[in-house]
C-alpha positions as CSV (number, residue, x, y, z in Angstrom):
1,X,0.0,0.0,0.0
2,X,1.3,3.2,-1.2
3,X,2.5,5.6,1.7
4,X,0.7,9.4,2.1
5,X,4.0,10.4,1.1
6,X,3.9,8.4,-2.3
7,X,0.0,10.1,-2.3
8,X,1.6,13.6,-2.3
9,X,4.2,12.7,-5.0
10,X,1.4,10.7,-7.1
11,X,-0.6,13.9,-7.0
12,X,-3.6,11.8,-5.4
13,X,-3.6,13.9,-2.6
14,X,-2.5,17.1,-1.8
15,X,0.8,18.8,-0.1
16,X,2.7,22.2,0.5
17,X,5.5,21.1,-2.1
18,X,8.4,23.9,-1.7
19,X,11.0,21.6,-3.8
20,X,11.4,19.0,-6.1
21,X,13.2,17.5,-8.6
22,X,13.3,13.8,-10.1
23,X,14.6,12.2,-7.4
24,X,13.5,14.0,-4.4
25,X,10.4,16.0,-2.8
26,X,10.3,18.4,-0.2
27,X,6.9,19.2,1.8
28,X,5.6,21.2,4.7
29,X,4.5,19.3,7.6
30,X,1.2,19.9,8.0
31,X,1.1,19.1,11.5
32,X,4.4,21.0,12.5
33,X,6.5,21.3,15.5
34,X,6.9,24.8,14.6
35,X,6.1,26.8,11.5
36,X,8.8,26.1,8.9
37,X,8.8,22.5,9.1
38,X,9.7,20.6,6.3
39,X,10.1,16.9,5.1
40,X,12.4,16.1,2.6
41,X,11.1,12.8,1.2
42,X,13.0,10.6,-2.0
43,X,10.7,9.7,-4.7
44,X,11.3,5.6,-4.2
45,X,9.4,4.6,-1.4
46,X,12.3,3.0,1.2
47,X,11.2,2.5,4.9
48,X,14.1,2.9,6.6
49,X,17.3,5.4,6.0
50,X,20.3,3.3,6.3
51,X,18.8,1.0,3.9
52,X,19.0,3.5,1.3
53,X,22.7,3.4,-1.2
54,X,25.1,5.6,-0.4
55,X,24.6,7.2,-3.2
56,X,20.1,8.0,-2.5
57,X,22.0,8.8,1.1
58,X,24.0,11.9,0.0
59,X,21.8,12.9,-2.6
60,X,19.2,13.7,0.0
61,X,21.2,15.4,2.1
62,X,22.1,17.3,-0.5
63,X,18.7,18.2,-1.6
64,X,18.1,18.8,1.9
65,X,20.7,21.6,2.3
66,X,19.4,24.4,-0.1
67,X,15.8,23.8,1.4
68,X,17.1,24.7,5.3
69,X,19.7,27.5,4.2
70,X,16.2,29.2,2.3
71,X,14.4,28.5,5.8
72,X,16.7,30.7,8.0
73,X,15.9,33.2,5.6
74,X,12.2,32.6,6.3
75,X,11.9,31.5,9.9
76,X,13.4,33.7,12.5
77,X,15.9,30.7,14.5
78,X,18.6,30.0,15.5
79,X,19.5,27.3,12.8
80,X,17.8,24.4,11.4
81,X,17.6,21.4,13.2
82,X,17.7,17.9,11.4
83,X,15.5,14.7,12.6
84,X,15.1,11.6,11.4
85,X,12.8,9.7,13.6
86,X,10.8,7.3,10.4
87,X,7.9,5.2,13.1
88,X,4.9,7.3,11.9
89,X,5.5,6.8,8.0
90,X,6.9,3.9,6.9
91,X,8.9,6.5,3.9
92,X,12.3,7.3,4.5
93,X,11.6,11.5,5.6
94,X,14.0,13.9,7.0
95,X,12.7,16.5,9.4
96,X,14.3,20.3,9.3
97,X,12.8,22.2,12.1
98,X,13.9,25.5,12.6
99,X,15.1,26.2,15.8
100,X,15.2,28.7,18.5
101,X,16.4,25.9,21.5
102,X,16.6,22.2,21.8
103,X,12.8,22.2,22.4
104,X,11.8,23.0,18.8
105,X,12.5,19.6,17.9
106,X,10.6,17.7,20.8
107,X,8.7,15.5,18.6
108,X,7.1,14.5,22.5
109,X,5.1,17.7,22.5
110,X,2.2,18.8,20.8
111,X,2.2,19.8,17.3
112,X,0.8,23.0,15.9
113,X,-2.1,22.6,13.5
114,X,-1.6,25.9,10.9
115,X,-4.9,26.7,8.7
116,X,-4.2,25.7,5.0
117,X,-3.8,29.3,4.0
118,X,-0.9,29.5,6.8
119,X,1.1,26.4,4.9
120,X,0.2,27.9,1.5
121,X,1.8,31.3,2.8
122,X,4.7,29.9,4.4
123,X,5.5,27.1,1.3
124,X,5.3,30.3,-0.9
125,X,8.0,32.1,1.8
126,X,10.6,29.2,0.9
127,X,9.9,29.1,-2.5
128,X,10.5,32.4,-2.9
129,X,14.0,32.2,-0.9
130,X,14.8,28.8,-3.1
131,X,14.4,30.8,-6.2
132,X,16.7,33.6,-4.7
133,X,19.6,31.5,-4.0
């Protein structure tokens, strides 16, 4: 059964895309720990990080960084924290949260719940600052 990630990617449902490429997709959470975050998800559904190749490994990464240097220009932090944590999806997805203090990525606490309009708002932010880079 496909994943809600493979969903978003398939178009069959939607998401607050603010990057993609062949390979790789990056989304707002829509249930954030604080406003900014994003998952940066490959294409090929994998479950688990380290079973992906070296190569998917560094690639995402790599897609990864442009995304969080374009959300310190957005989000007011102190940098961008990086999570993998994979038990609510079964799809490989890295977390960047940005950051004020350790807190911000306290996947324990309670997550925000933004309107649509404030995920369509702040996907267009990072776009924008993508685009700029």
């Amino acid at each position: 059964m496909p994943s809600i990630f493979t969903k978003i990617i398939n178009r069959e449902i939607p998401g607050h895309i603010v990057a993609e490429n062949e390979r790789y997709i990056a989304i707002l959470d829509i249930m954030p720990l604080v406003m900014g975050h994003v998952l940066v998800i490959p294409k090929r559904e994998q479950d688990y990080l380290f079973d992906l190749s070296d190569e998917a490994l560094a690639e995402l990464m790599a897609f990864a960084k442009p995304i969080a240097k374009a959300l310190e220009k957005v989000v007011v932090c102190k940098r961008i924290g990086v999570s993998v944590i994979g038990l609510e999806v079964p799809h490989v997805h890295v977390h960047l949260v940005p950051m004020k203090s350790a807190d911000d990525v306290n996947f324990t606490r309670s997550k925000l719940k933004p309107s649509p309009q404030e995920l369509s708002l702040m996907a267009e932010k990072i776009k924008t600052a993508l685009s700029a880079t």
